[in-house]
C-alpha positions as CSV (number, residue, x, y, z in Angstrom):
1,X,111.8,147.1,158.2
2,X,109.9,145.5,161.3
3,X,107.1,144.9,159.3
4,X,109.0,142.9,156.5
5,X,110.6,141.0,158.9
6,X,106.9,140.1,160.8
7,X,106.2,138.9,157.3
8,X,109.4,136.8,157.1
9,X,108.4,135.3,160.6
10,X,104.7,134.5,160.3
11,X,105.6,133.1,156.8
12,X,108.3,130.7,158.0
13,X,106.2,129.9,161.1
14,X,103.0,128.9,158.7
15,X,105.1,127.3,156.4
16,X,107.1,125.2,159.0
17,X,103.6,123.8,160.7
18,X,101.6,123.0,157.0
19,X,105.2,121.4,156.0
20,X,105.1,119.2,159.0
21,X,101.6,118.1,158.1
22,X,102.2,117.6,154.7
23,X,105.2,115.5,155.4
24,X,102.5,113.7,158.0
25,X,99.9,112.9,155.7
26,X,101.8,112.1,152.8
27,X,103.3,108.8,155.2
28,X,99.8,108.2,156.3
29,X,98.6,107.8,152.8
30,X,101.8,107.0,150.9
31,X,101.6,109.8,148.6
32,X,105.1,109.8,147.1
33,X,106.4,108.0,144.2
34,X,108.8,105.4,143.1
35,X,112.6,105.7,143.3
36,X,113.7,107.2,139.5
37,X,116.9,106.1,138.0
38,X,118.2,109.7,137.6
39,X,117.0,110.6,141.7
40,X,120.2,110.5,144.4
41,X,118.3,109.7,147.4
42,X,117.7,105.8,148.1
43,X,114.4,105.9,150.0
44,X,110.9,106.6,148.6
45,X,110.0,110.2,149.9
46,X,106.9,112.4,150.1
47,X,107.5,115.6,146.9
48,X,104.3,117.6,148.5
49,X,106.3,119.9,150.0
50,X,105.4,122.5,147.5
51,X,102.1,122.5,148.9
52,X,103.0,123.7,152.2
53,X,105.5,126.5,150.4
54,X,102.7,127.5,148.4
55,X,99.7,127.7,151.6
56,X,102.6,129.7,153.3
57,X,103.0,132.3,151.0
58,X,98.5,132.5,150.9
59,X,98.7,133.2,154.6
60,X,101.2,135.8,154.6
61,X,99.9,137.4,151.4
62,X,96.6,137.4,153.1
63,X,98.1,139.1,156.8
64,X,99.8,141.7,154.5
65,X,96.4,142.7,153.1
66,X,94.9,143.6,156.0
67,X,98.1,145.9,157.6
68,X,98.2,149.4,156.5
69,X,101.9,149.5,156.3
70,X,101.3,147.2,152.7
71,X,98.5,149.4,151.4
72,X,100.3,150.4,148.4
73,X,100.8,146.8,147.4
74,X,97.0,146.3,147.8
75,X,96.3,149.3,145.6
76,X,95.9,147.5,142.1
77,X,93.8,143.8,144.0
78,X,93.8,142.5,140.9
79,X,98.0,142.4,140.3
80,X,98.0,140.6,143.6
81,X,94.9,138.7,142.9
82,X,96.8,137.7,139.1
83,X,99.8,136.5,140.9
84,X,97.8,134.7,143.6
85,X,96.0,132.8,140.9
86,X,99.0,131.9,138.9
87,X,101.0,130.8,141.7
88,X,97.9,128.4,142.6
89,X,97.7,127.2,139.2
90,X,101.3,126.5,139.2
91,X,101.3,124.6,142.6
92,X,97.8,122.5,141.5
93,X,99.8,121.4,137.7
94,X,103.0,120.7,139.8
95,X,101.2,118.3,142.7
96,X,99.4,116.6,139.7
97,X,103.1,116.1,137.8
98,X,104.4,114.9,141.4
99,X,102.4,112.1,142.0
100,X,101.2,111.3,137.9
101,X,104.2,112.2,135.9
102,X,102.7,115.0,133.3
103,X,103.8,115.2,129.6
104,X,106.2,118.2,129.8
105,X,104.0,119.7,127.3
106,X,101.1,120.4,129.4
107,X,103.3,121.8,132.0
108,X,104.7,123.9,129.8
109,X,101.5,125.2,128.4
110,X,100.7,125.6,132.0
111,X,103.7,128.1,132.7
112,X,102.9,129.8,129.6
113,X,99.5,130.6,131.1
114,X,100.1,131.5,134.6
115,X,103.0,134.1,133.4
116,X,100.7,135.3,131.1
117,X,97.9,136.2,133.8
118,X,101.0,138.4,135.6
119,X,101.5,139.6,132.5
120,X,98.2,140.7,131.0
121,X,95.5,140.4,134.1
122,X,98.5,141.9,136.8
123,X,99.7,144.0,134.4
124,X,103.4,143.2,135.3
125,X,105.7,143.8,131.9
126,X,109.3,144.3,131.2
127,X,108.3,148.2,130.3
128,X,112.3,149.6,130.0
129,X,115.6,148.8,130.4
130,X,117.2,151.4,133.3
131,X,120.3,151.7,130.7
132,X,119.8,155.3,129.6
133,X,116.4,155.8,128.5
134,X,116.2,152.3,126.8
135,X,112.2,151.4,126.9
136,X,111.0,148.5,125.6
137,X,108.9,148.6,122.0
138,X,105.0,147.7,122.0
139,X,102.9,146.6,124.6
140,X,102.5,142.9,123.1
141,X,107.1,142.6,122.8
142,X,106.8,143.9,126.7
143,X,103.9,141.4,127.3
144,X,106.4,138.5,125.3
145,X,109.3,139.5,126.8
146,X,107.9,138.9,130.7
147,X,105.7,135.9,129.8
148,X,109.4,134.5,128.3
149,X,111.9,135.9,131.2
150,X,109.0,134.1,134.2
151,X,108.8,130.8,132.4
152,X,112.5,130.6,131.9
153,X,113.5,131.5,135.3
154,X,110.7,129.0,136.4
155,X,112.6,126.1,134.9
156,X,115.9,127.7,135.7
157,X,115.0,127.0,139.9
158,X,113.5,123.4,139.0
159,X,116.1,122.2,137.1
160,X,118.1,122.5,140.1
161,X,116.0,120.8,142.3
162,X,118.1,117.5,143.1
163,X,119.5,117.5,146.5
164,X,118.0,117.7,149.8
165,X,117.9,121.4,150.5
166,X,119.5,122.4,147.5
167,X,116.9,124.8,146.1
168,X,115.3,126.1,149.2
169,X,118.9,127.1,150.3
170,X,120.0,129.1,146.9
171,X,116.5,130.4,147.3
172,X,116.8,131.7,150.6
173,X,120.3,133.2,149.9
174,X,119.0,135.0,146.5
175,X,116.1,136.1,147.5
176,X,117.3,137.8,150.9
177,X,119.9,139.9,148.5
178,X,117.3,140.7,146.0
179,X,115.2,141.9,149.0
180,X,118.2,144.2,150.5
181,X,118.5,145.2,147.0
182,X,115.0,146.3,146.5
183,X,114.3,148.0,149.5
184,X,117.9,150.2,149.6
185,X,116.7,150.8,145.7
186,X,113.3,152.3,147.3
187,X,115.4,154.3,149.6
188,X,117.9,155.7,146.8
189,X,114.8,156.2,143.8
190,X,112.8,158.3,146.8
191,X,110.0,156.5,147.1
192,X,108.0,158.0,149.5
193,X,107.3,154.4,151.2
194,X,109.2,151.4,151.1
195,X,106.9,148.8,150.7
196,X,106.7,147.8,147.4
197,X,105.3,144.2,145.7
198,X,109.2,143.2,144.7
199,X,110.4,143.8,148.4
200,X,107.1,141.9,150.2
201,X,107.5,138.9,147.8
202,X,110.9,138.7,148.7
203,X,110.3,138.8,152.3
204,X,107.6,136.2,151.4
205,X,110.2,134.1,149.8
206,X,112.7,134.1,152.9
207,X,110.3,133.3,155.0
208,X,108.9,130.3,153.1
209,X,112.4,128.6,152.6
210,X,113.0,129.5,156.0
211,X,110.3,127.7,157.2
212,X,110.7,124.4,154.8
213,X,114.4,124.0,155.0
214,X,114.4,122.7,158.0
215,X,112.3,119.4,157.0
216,X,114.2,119.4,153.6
217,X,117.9,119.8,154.8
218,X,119.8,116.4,154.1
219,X,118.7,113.6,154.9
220,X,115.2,115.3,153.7
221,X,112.1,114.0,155.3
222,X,109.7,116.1,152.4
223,X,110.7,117.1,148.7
224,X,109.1,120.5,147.2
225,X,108.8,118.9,144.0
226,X,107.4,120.5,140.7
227,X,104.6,122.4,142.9
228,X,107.5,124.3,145.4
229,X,110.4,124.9,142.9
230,X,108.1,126.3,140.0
231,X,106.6,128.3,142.2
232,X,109.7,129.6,143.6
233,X,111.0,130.3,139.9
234,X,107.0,132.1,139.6
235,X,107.9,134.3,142.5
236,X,111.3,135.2,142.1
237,X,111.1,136.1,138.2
238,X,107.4,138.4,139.5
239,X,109.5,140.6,141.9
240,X,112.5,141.0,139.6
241,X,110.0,142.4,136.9
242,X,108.1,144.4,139.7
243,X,111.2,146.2,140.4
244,X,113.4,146.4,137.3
245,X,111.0,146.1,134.4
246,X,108.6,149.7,135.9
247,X,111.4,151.2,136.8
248,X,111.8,154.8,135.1
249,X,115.3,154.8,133.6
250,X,115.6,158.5,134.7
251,X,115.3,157.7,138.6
252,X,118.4,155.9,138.9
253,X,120.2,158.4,136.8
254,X,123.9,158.0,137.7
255,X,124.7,161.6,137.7
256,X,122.4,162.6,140.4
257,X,123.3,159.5,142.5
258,X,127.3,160.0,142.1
259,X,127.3,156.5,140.3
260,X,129.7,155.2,137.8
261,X,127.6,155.5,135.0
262,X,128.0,151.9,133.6
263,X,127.4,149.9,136.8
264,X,124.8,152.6,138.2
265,X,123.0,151.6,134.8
266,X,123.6,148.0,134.6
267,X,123.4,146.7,138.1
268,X,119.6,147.0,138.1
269,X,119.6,144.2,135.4
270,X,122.4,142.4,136.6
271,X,121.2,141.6,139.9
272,X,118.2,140.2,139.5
273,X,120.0,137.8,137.5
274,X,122.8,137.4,139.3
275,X,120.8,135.5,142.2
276,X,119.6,132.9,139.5
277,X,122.5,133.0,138.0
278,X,123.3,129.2,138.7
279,X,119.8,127.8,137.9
280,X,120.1,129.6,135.0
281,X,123.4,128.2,134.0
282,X,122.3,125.1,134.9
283,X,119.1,125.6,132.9
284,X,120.7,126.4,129.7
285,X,123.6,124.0,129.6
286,X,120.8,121.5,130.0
287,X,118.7,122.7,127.2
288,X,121.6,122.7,124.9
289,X,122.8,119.2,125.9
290,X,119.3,117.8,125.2
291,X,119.0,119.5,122.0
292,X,122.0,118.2,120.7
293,X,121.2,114.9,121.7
294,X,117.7,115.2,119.6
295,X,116.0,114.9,123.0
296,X,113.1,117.5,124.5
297,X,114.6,120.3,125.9
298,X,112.8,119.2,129.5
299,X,113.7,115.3,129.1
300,X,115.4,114.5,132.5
301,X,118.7,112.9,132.8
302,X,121.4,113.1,135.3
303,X,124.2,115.7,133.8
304,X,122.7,118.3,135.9
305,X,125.9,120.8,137.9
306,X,124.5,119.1,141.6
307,X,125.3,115.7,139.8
308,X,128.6,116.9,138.0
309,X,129.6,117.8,142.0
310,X,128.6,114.6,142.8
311,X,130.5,112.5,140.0
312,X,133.4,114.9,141.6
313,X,133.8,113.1,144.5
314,X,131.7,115.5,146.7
315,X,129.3,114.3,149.1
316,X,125.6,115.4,149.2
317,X,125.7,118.2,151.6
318,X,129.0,119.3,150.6
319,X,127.6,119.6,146.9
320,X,124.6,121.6,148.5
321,X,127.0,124.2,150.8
322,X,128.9,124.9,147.9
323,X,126.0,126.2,145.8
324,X,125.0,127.9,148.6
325,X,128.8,130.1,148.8
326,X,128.5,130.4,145.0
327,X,124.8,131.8,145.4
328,X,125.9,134.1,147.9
329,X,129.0,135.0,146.5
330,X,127.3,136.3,142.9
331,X,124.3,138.0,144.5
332,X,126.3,139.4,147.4
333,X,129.0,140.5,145.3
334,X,126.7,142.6,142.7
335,X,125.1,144.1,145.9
336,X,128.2,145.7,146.9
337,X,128.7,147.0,143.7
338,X,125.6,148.7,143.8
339,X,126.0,149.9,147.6
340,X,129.5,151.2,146.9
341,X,128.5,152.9,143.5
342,X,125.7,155.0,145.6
343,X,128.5,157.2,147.2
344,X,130.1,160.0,145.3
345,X,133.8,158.3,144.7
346,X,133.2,155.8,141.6
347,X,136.0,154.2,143.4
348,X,133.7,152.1,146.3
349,X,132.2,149.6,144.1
350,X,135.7,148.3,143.5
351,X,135.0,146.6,146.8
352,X,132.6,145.0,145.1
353,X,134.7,143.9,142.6
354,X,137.1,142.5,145.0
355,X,135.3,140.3,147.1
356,X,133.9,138.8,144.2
357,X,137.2,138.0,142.9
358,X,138.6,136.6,146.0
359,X,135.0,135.2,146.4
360,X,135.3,133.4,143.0
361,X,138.9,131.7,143.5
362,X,137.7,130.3,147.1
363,X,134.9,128.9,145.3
364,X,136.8,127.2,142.8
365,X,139.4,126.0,145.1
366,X,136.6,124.6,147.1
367,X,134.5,122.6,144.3
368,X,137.6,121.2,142.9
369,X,138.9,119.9,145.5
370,X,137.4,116.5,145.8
371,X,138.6,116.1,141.8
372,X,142.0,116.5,143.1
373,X,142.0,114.2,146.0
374,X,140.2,111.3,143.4
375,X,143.4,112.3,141.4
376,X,145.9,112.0,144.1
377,X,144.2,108.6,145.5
378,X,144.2,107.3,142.0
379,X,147.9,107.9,141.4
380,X,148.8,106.9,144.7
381,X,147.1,103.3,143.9
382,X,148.8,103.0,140.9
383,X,152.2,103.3,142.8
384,X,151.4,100.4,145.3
């Protein structure tokens, strides 16, 4: 754990000092764009900020190759090499779409590509399912499957990129669960080390945010535009299929672990979703509204759920705090599950099941509110 959490450090160190310069150089030479009818801030602001994310991530990537503790990441160069490249390729498209505006098209075609080098050069696939003995069918539906499940969840975090801090905070939330997830899910499997590529990119991840948050939080001095968030979305959707996708069905077999069987076989699925679960929402009520419309499924408008918080009557960071609780609440929720399912009374996970419950309703109460107090100003005006 000490070494993770050296990796979390460095990374939000490096990524706080190359955001700062960023942020600098971007004022010195104007690099930011115009104001854009659908944006919610007022003032024209540097979207590089994906740049320092992405060198962040380099540096620790590179420290971790060096220490011994990560050696069994390093074993197979070329899966960390794969995801080095399309990460880069990623972050070089998005700065270009940042400051040029590039048909969706070609950024598309570009996703397509950089999951397909994780894919085919890494060698990262969907392979099974851990529900029974459920494996995927050929090698080109696993190599489909994971191009499709990266580039999705690579949309799914930019969509929601529209308030200051918005996506570096659901980030940091999801991915410090996913990384407690994946690292008691080394210790329950027995793997005979803990270091594994789904828990270090996590720990990458954490860090990162950490380190850009602070420069992002409301009112943000540097956006991560198109080059952080897809790059984010890159990372997140790699680790989920490093863990989930290679995992042998018969090492989390409920029997052995005192699981109930359904959640002991369905929470390694359900979590990785569960921290992008909002994105993902986000991602395909968009998609179906544009379609409907006869628009491009990635034409930009302003019906996104920050800006349906917004119309509510909630105030930027208010919006941004209560993604954050529903984030956490999700992610954290599922993680209990899973914790409580690993002792030998079926019982524990209903914990689990509670706090998400109780989770749930304080959440509602919480982003409904402002709609009520509209209401109640309303009615109170027409009275006077």
């Amino acid at each position: 754990m000490k070494q993770y959490l050296f990796i979390i450090i460095l990374t939000a160190a490096v990524t706080f000092a190359l955001t700062w310069a960023v942020w600098q150089l971007s004022l010195r030479f104007r690099l930011y764009p115009g104001i854009r009818e659908r944006d919610v801030h007022t003032t024209p602001t540097p979207r590089l900020g994906g740049v320092a994310i992405f060198l962040g991530m380099v540096a620790a990537l590179t420290v971790s190759a060096a220490n011994p503790f990560f050696g069994s990441v390093w074993v197979r160069p070329q899966t960390m090499w794969a995801v080095l490249g399309a990460a880069a390729l990623i972050c070089v498209v998005g700065v270009i779409d940042d400051l040029f505006d590039l048909d969706w098209m070609i950024k598309l075609g570009a996703q397509f590509v950089a999951a397909g080098l994780i894919t085919v050069v890494g060698g990262l696939q969907i392979l099974s399912l851990p529900i029974g003995e459920l494996v995927v069918g050929s090698s080109w539906v696993s190599i489909g499957l994971t191009t499709l499940a990266i580039v999705v969840v690579m949309n799914a975090v930019n969509f929601i990129d529209g308030l200051d801090g918005l996506v570096a905070g659901v980030c940091l939330i999801a991915n410090g669960v996913f990384f407690a997830y994946s690292y008691i899910l080394s210790r329950d499997t027995g793997q005979s080390s803990y270091f594994n590529l789904a828990s270090l990119l996590a720990a990458v991840l954490v860090g990162a945010c950490l380190g850009f948050l602070p420069l992002n939080w409301s009112p943000a001095k540097l956006f991560m535009g198109d080059s952080g968030a897809l790059v984010l979305g890159l990372l997140m959707a790699t680790s989920a299929v490093a863990i989930t996708g290679q995992m042998n069905p018969a090492m989390l077999n409920p029997e052995q672990f005192g699981r109930s069987q359904m959640l002991g076989a369905f929470i390694p699925i359900l979590l990785p979703v569960a921290v992008v679960i909002l994105p993902l929402l986000d991602f395909g009520l968009a998609v179906l509204r544009r379609m409907r419309a006869g628009k491009s499924p990635f034409a930009p408008d302003r019906q996104h759920l920050h800006h349906r918080m917004l119309d509510l009557g909630h105030r930027d960071r208010d919006a941004v705090v209560i993604f954050y609780a529903w984030t956490a609440v999700i992610s954290l929720a599922v993680l209990l599950m899973y914790i409580g399912t690993s002792s030998e009374w079926p019982g524990d996970y209903l914990f689990g099941a509670l706090f998400a419950v109780v989770g749930i309703a304080a959440c509602l109460v919480v982003t409904l509110n402002p709609h009520r107090r509209a209401a109640r100003a309303a009615s109170n005006g027409e009275h006077q």
